[in-house]
C-alpha positions in Angstrom: 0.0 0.0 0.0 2.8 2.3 0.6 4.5 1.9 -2.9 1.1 2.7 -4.6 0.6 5.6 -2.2 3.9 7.0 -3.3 3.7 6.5 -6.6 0.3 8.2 -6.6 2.2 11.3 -5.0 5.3 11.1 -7.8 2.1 11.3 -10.3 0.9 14.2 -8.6 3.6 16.5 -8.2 5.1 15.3 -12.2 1.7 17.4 -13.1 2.5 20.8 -13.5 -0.3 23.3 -13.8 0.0 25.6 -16.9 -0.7 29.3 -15.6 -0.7 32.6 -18.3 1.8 34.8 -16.8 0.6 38.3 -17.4 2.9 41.1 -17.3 2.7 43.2 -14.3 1.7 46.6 -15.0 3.8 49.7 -14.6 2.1 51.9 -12.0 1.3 55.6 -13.1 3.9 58.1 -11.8 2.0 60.0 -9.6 2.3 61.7 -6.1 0.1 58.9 -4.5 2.3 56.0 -5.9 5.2 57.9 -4.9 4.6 58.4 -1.5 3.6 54.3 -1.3 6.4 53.7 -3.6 9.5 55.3 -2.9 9.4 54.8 0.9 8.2 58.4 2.0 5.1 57.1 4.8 6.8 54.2 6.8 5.3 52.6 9.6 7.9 54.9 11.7 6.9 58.2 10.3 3.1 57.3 10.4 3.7 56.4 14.0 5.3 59.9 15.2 2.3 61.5 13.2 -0.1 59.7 14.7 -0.6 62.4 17.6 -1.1 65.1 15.1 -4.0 63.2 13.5 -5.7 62.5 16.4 -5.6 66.2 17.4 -6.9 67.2 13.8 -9.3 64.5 14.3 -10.4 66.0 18.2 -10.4 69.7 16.5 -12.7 67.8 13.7 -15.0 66.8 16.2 -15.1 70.1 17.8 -15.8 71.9 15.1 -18.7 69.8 14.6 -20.4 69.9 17.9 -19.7 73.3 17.4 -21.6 73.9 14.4 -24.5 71.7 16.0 -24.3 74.1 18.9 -24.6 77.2 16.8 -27.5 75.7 14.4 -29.5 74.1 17.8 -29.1 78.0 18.9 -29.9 79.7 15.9 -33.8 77.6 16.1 -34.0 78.8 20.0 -33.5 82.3 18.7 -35.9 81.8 15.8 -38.7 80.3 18.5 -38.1 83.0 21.0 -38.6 85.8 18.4 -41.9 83.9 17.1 -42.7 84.5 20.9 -41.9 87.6 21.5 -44.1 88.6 18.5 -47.0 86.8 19.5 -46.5 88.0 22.8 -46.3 91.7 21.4 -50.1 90.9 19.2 -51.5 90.1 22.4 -49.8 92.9 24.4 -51.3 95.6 21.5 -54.5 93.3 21.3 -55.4 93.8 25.2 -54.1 97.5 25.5 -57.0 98.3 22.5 -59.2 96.5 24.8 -58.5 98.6 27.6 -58.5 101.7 26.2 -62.1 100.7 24.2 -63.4 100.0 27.4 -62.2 103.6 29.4 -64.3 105.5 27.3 -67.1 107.2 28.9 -69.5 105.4 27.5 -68.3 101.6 28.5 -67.5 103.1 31.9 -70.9 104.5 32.1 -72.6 100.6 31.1 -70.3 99.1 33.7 -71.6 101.9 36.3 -75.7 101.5 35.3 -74.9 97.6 36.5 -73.9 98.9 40.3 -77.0 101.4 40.1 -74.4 104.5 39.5 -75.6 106.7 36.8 -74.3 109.9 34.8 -75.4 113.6 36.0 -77.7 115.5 33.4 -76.7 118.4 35.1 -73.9 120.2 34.5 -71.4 120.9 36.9 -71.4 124.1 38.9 -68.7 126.3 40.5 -68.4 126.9 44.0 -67.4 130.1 44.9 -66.4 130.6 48.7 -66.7 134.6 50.0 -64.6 135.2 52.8 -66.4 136.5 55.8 -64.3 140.2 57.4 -64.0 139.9 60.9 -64.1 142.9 63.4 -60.5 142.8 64.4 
C-alpha cells in the first residue's frame, strides 16, 4: 500500500499546472504611488504623526459639535422671536381692549350695572366769599 501511495504522490507533483503569466503593469507616476512607492510614509513616520491626527481628528469633532451648537441656537432664537411677537399681538391686542373700554360710554354701562348713573346736570362752581371779621 505504501509503494502505490507513493507512486500516486510522484504522479501528482510530475503534473504541472500551466498558468498565463501576465505582465505586471507599470504603476502611473504619480504623487500617490510615490509616497507608497518610494518609501516616503513608513510605519515609523506614520507612527510619530499619529498624535497630530488624532488632534486634527479632536479639532474635527469640535468643530462639529460646534456647528451643531450654533444651528441648535440659531432655532431657539428663531422660537423665541416667534414669541416675542405673539406675545407683542396680544400685548397691542389687550391694551386696544383697555382703552375701548375707558371710554365714557363703556364706563358708564359698567356703572348703570352697580345702580351709579351719569349727572344730566352740568357741573357748577363753588365760589367761597370770605367772611371780614371785626379785628
Amino acid at each position: 500500500m505504501s509503494n502505490r501511495l507513493r507512486t500516486e504522490i510522484q504522479e501528482e507533483e510530475e503534473v504541472e499546472e500551466i498558468v498565463d503569466e501576465r505582465p505586471v503593469r507599470d504603476l502611473p507616476d504619480n504623487l500617490f504611488t510615490q509616497v507608497l512607492k518610494k518609501g516616503f510614509l513608513t510605519t515609523e513616520r506614520a507612527t510619530s504623526a499619529l498624535p497630530f491626527v488624532l488632534f486634527l481628528a479632536f479639532l474635527g469633532m469640535v468643530y462639529i459639535g460646534n456647528m451643531h451648537l450654533a444651528e441648535k441656537s440659531v432655532r431657539e432664537i428663531d422660537a423665541l422671536n416667534k414669541e416675542v411677537k405673539e406675545l407683542g399681538w396680544d400685548y397691542k391686542s389687550s391694551k386696544a381692549d383697555l382703552a375701548f373700554k375707558s371710554t365714557l360710554t363703556e364706563v358708564g354701562k359698567r356703572a348703570d350695572t352697580l345702580g351709579l348713573s351719569q349727572t344730566v346736570d352740568p357741573p357748577t362752581k363753588i365760589t367761597v366769599k370770605e367772611v371780614a371779621n371785626g379785628n
